[in-house]
C-alpha positions as CSV (number, residue, x, y, z in Angstrom):
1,X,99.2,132.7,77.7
2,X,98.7,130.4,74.8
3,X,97.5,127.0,75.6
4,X,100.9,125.2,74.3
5,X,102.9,127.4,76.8
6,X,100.3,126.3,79.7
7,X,101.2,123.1,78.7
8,X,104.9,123.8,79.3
9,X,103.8,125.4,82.4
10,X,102.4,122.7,84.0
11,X,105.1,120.0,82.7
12,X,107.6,121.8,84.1
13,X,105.6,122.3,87.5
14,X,105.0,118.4,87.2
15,X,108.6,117.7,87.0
16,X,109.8,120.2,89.9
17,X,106.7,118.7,92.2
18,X,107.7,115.2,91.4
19,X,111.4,115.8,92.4
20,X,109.8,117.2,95.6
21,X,107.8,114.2,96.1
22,X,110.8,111.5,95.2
23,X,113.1,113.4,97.3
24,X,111.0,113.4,100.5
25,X,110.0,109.9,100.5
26,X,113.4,108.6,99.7
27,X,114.2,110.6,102.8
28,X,111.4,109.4,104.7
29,X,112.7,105.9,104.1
30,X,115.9,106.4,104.8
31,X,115.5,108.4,108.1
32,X,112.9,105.3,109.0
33,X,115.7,103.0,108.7
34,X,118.3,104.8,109.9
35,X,117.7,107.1,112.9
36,X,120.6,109.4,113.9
37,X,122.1,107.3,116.7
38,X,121.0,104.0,116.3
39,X,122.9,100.6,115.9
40,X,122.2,98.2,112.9
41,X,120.4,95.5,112.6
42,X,119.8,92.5,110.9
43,X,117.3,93.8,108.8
44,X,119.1,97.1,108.6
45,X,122.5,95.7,107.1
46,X,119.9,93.7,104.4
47,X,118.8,96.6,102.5
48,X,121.9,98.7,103.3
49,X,122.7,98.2,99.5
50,X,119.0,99.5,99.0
51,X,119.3,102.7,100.7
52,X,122.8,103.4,101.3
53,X,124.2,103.8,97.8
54,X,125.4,106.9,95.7
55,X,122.2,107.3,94.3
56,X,120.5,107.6,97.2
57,X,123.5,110.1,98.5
58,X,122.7,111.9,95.3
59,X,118.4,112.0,95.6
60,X,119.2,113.2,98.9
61,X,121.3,115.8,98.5
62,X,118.8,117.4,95.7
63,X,120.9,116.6,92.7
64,X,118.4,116.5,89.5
65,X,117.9,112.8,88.2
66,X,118.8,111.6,85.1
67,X,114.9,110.6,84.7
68,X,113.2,113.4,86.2
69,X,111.7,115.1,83.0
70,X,110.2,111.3,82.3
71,X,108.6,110.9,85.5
72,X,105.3,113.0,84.9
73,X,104.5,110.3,82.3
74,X,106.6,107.8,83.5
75,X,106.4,107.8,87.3
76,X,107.5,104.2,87.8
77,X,111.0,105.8,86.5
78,X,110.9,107.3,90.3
79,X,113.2,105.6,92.5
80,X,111.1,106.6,95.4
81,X,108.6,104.2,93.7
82,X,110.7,100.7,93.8
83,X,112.4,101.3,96.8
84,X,110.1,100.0,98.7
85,X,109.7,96.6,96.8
86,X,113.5,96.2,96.9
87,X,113.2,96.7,100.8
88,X,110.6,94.3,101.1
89,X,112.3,92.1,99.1
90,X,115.5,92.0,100.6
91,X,114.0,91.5,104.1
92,X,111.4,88.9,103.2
93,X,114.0,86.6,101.8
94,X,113.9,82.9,101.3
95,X,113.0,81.3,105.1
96,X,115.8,80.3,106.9
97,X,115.6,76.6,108.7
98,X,113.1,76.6,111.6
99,X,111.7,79.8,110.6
100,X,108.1,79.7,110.9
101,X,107.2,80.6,107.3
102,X,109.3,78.2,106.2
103,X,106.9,76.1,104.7
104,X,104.3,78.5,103.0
């Protein structure tokens, strides 16, 4: 084997692996979240639009992302990656009035 096509070797092992890796914590997030038989919540319905979307539907059906051959150099292409910021985000919202972090 030629050193350029261990070089394709491993890319394409990088790329497979990576899927693998997106795939289960997007899972892992989403099954945190949502348990099978469990009522929403609050927090819950806030980052519905985070983790109940087509995209999501898509990563967890195994479908190959549009970005997946980027993501060995790239991995903050992942959406794995920003899912959880947009989570946080979406929960730690502006204080409501009264809340105790109101003023910090």
């Amino acid at each position: 084997m030629t050193e350029e096509q261990l070089t394709q070797a491993h890319a394409v092992l990088d790329v497979k692996r990576l899927a693998i890796v997106n795939r289960t914590v997007v899972r892992l997030l989403h099954d945190a979240v949502y348990p099978s038989n469990t009522v929403e919540s609050p927090t819950t319905t806030k980052i519905r639009s985070i983790l109940k979307t087509p995209e999501v539907t898509n990563i967890l059906q195994g479908e190959k992302m549009p970005t997946e051959s980027e993501w060995a150099v790239h991995p903050w292409l992942m959406p794995a990656v920003h899912m959880p910021v947009r989570q946080t985000a979406a929960v730690w919202q502006a204080p409501r009035a009264g809340h105790p972090l109101e003023h910090m």
